[in-house]
C-alpha positions in Angstrom: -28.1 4.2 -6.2 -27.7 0.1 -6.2 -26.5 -0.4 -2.6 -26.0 -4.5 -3.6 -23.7 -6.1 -1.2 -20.3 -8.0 -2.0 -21.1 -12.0 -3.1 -18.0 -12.9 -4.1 -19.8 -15.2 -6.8 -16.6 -16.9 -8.2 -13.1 -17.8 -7.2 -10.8 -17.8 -10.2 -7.9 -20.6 -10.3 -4.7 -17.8 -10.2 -2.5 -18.6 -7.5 0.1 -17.2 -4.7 2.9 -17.7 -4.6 4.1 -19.1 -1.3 6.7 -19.3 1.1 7.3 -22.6 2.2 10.4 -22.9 3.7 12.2 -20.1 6.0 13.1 -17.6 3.8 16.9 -16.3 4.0 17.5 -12.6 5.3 16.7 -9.8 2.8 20.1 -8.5 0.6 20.4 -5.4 2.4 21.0 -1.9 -0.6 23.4 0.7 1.2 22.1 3.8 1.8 21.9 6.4 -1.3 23.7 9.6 -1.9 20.6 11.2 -2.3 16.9 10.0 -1.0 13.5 11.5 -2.0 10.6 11.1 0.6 7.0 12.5 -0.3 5.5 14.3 2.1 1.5 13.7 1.7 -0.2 17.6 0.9 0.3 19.9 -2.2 3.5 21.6 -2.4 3.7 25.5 -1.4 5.8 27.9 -1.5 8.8 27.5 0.2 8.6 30.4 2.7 5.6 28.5 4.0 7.5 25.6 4.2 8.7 24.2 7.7 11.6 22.8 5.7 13.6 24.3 3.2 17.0 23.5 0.7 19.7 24.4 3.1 18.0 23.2 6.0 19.6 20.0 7.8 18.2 17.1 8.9 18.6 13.7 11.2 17.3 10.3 10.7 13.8 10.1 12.7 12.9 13.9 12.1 9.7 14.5 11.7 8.7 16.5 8.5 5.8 18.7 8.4 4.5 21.4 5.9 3.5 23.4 9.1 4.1 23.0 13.0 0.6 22.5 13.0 0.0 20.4 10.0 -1.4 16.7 10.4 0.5 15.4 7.2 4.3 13.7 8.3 7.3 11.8 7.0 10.1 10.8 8.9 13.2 11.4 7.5 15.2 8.3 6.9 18.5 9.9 6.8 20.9 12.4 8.2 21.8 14.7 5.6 20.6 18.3 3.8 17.9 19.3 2.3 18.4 20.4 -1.5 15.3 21.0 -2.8 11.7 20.9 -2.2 9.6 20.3 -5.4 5.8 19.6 -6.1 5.3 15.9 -6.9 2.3 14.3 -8.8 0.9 10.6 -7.9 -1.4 8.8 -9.6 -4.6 10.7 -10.3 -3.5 13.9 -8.9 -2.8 12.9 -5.7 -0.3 15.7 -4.8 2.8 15.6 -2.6 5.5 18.0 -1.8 9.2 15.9 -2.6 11.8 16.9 -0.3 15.0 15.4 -1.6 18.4 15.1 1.1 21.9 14.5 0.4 22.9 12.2 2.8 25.8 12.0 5.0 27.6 9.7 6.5 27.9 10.5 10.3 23.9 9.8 11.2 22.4 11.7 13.9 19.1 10.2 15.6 16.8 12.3 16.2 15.4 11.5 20.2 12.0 13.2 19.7 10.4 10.0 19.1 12.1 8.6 22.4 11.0 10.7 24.5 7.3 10.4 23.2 7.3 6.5 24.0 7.7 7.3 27.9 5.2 10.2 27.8 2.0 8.4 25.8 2.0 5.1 23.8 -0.8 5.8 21.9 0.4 10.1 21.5 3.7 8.0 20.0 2.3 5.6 17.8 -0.2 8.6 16.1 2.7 11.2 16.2 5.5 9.4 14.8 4.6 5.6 12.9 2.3 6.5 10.3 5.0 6.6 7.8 7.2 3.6 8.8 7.6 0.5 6.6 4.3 -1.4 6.1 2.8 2.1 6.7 0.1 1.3 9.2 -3.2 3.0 8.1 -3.5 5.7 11.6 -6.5 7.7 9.3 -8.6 5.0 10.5 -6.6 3.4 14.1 -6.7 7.0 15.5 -9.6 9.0 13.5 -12.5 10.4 14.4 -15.0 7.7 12.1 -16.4 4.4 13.1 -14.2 3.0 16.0 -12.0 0.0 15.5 -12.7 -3.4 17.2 -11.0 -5.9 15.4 -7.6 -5.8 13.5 -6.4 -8.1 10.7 -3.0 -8.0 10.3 -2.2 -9.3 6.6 0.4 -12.4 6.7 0.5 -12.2 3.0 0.5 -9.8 0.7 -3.0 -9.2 -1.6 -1.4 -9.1 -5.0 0.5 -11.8 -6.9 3.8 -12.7 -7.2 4.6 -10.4 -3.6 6.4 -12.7 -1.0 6.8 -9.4 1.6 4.6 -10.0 4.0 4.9 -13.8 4.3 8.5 -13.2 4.8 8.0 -10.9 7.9 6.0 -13.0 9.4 8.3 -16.0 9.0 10.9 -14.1 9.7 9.5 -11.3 12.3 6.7 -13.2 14.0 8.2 -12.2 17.4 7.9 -7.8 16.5 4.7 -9.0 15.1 3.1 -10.3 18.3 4.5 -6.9 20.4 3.3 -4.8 17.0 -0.4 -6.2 18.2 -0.3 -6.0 22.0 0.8 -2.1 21.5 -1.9 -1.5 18.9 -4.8 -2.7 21.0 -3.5 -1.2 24.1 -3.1 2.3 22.3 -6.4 2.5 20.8 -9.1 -0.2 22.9 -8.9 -2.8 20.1 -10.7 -5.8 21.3 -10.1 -8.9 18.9 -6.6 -9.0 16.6 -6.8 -11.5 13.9 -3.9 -12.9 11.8 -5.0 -13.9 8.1 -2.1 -16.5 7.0 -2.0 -18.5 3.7 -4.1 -21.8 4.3 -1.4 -24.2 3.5 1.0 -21.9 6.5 -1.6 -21.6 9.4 0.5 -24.6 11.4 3.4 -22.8 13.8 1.7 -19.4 14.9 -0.2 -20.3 17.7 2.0 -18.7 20.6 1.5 -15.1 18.9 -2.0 -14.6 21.0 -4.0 -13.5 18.4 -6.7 -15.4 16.6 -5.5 -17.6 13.4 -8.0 -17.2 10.3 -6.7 -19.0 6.6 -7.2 -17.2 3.2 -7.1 -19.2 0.5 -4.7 -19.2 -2.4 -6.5 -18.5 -5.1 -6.3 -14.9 -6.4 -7.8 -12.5 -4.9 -8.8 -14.3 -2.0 -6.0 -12.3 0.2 -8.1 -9.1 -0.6 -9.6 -6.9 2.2 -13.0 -7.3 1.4 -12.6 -10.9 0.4 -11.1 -11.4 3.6 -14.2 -10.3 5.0 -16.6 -12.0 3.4 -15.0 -15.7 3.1 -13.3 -15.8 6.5 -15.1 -13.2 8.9 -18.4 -13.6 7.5 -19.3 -10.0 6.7 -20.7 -8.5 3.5 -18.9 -4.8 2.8 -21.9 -2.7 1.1 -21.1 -1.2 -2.1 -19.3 2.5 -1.3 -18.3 1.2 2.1 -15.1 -0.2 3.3 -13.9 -2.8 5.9 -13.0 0.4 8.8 -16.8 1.4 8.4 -18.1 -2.1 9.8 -15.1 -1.4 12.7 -12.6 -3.7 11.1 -9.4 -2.7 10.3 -6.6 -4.4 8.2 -3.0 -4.0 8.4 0.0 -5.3 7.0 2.6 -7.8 8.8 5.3 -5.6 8.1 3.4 -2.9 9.5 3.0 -4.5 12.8 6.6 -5.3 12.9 7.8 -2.2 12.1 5.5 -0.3 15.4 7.0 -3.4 17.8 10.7 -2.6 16.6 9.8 1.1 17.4 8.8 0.4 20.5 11.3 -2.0 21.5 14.5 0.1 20.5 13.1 3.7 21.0 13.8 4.4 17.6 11.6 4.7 14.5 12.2 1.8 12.0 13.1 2.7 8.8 14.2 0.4 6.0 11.3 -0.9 3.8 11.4 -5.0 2.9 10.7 -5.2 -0.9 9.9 -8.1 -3.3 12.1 -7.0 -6.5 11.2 -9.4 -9.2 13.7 -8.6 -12.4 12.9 -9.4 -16.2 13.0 -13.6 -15.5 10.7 -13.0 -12.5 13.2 -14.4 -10.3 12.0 -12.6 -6.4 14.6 -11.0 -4.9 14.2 -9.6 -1.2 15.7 -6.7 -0.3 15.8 -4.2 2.1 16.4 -0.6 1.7 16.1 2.8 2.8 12.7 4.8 3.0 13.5 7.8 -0.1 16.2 5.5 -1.9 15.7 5.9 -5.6 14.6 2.5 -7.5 18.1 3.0 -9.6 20.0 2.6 -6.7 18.4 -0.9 -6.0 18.7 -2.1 -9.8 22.2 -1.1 -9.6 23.1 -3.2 -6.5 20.7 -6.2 -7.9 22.4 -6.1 -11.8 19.0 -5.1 -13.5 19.3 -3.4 -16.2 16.1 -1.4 -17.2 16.0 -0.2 -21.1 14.1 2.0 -23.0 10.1 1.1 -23.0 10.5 -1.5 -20.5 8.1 -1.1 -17.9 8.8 -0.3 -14.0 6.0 -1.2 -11.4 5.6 -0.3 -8.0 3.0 -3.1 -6.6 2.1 -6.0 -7.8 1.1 -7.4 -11.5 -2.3 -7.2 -11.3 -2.7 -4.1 -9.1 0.3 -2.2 -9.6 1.3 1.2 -10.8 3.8 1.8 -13.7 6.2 4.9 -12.9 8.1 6.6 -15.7 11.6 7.5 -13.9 13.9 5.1 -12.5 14.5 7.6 -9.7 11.0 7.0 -8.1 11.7 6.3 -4.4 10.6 3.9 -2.3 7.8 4.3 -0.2 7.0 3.4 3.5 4.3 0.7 1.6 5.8 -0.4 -1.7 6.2 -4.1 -1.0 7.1 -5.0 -4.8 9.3 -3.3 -8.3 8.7 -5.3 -10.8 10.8 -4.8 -14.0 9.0 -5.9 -17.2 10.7 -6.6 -20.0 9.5 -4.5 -23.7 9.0 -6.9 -25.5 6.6 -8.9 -22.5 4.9 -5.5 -22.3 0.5 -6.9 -23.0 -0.6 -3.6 -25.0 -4.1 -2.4 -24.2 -5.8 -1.0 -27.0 -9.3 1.5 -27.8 -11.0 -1.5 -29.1 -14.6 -2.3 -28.5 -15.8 -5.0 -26.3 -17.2 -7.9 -27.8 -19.2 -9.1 -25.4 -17.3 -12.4 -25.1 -18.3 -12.5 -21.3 -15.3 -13.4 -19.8 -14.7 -10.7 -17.3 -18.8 -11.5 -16.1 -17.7 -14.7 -15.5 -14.3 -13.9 -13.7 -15.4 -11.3 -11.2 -15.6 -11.7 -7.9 -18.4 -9.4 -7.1 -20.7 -10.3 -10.0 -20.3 -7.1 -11.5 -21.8 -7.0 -15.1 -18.6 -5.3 -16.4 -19.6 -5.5 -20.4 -22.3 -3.2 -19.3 -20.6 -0.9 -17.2 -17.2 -0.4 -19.1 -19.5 1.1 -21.9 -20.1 4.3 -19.6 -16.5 4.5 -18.4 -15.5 4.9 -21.7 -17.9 7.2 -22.5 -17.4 9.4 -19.1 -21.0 8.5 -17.4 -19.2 8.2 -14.1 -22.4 8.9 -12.3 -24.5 6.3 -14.2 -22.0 3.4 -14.0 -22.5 4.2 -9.7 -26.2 4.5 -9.8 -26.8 1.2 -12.2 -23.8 -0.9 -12.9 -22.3 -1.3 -9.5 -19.4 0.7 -9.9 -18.5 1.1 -5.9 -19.0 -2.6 -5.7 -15.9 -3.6 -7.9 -13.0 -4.5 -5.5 -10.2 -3.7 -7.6 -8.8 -7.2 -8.6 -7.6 -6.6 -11.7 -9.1 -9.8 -13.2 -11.4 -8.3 -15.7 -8.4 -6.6 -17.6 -6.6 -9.9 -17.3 -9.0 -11.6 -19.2 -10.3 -8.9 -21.6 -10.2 -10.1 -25.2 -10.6 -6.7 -26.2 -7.2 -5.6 -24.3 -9.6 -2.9 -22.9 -7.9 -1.0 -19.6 -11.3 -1.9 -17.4 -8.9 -1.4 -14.1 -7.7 1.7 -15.1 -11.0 3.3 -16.5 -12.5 1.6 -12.7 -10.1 3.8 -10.8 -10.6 6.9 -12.8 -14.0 7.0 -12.1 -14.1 6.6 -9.1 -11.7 9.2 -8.6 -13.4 11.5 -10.4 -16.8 10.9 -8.5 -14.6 12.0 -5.5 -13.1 14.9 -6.8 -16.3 15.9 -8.3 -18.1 15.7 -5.0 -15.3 17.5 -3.1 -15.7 20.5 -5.6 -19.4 20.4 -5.2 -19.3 20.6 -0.9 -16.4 23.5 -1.9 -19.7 25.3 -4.0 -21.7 24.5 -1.2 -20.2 26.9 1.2 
């Protein structure tokens, strides 16, 4: 297999958006009648469930499938459980959707309170995996390559997503106690703060290490990150928490200081909502609350074939119900109007080169779109660098063709993991 590391050969001249001035509090969206939260796992029956319709719940519970079980969610709400339905992510990923009818005499749940005064780092793992910014504990408290160095993300990777540059403007203070409590709960050594290059200038009081991205697209990606401002290459099929570097987001960080300072689990998610004139929007809202409930409160009206996405424009993923809840790390909705919908289409490339010349890691993508299409996962890893492609986006952006490169990228490389799970399940 081609193990070629990560050049970053060429910058292309898209750019963030940024946040010059303070930004203005997020429009808070009052809690819904009814919130969905997807608990990670696939759904069971419900006798095996820990939870079931009927059962009631308060804001902070943890949620589990079993006592014993690893996967969590927090409720967000005090309310009852009505039903508890298997739910279906992108490429299979499975959940179980527990949906609660809220009430409105909330009832804290004091579990995670008394965790904080037995064990910081017992707290952190047990109970702040799922708040807002969801902080990435698989690899802050797991058994792989240990963590010395944490970048916490000032902006957000994607375009058009102000989220993270607001928290930091606006939360710089949760932010700095977010850090101190993550390196304390795990032996991080160095924390890092990756900032817009034009927004380095007021942040030196945080005690953490400044570093500036730049702002041309996709310069705020991980691995870019690592390559232009830390100085490290990524290998093709590894990621940053393999060389001991992990990133996480501002609003992460914010999100574990809060906890920690009020003894109480944070638990409404800060959201760029960018309607059909792309004005931005910041909002704030409920962990579970449905995306109807938010275009309601902002006036957007979504219409047939218009498109929703969760995440950004060039990395984002289109969801098919306008009750699709918010998650603990959807930073952006986007509403796209029909008639601005780009359709892709089956048609072949034409070797026009532009995606060659747009990709950041060099990858010759005219070569190794041909096996996507036709299915040779396997041979677009072993000779056309599939596990070096970063997941910009770019190459669809600039496809004459109107191929889905992105799309037929992540398939494969889901399908190279689920086909390698199946084979260690054969193996056995």
């Amino acid at each position: 297999m081609i193990k070629r590391a990560f050049w970053g050969v060429k910058s292309p001249q898209i750019k963030y958006e940024l946040l010059h001035d303070t930004p203005v509090g997020p429009r808070s969206i009052l809690p819904s009648k009814t919130v969905t939260l997807l608990l990670p796992g696939k759904y069971e029956q419900k006798d095996k469930l820990a939870l079931c319709a009927g059962d009631s719940v308060r804001t902070g519970q943890k949620i589990r499938h079993y006592e014993d079980d690893d996967a969590y969610v927090i409720s967000s709400v005090t309310g009852t459980v009505i039903s508890v339905e298997p739910f279906f992510g992108d490429f299979g990923q499975s959940y179980t959707a527990i949906t609660i009818s809220v009430v409105e005499n909330e009832k804290i749940d004091d579990a995670f309170a008394a965790a904080c005064s037995d064990s910081v780092r017992n707290a952190v793992t047990d109970f702040l995996a799922c708040v807002p910014g969801k902080p990435p504990m698989e690899f802050l408290a797991g058994s792989g390559t240990p963590i010395h160095t944490l970048v916490i993300c000032g902006m957000d990777s994607d375009l058009m997503i102000a989220t993270n540059q607001h928290i930091i403007k606006t939360r710089i203070d949760a932010v700095a106690r977010g850090i101190k409590i993550l390196k304390d709960a795990y032996g991080i050594e160095k924390a890092i703060i990756a900032l817009p290059r034009d927004l380095v200038s007021g942040f030196g009081h945080v005690g953490a290490q400044l570093i500036a991205v730049d702002t041309c697209y996709p310069s705020a990606n991980h691995r870019m990150i690592m390559y232009k401002a830390l100085k490290q290459v990524v290998p093709a099929g590894k990621n940053c928490e393999d060389l001991g570097v992990c990133f996480i987001s501002a609003e992460a960080a914010a999100s574990i200081g809060s906890a920690f300072e009020k003894s109480e689990i944070p638990l409404t998610k800060t959201i760029t909502l960018i309607n059909k004139d792309r004005e931005k929007i910041m909002i704030s809202a409920r962990i579970g609350t449905p995306a109807s409930d938010i275009f309601k409160a902002c006036d957007v009206t979504v219409n047939e074939r218009d498109r929703i996405i969760f995440g950004g424009p060039m990395t984002g993923t289109a969801v098919f119900s306008e009750d699709h809840p918010v998650g603990p790390d959807t930073d952006a909705i986007i509403v796209q109007d029909k008639n601005e919908v780009t359709l892709v289409s089956d048609y072949p490339c034409i070797n026009c080169g532009e995606c060659i010349r747009i990709c950041p890691a060099g990858i010759q993508i005219n070569m190794l779109v041909r096996f996507l299409e036709a299915g040779e996962y396997q041979t677009a890893a072993d000779e056309y660098d599939l596990y070096s492609c970063i997941e910009c986006g770019l190459c669809s952006l600039v496809c004459e063709s109107k191929i889905p490169i992105f799309q037929y990228i992540r398939l494969a490389k889901y399908e190279l993991v689920r086909e390698k799970a199946a084979e260690a399940i054969d193996d056995e």
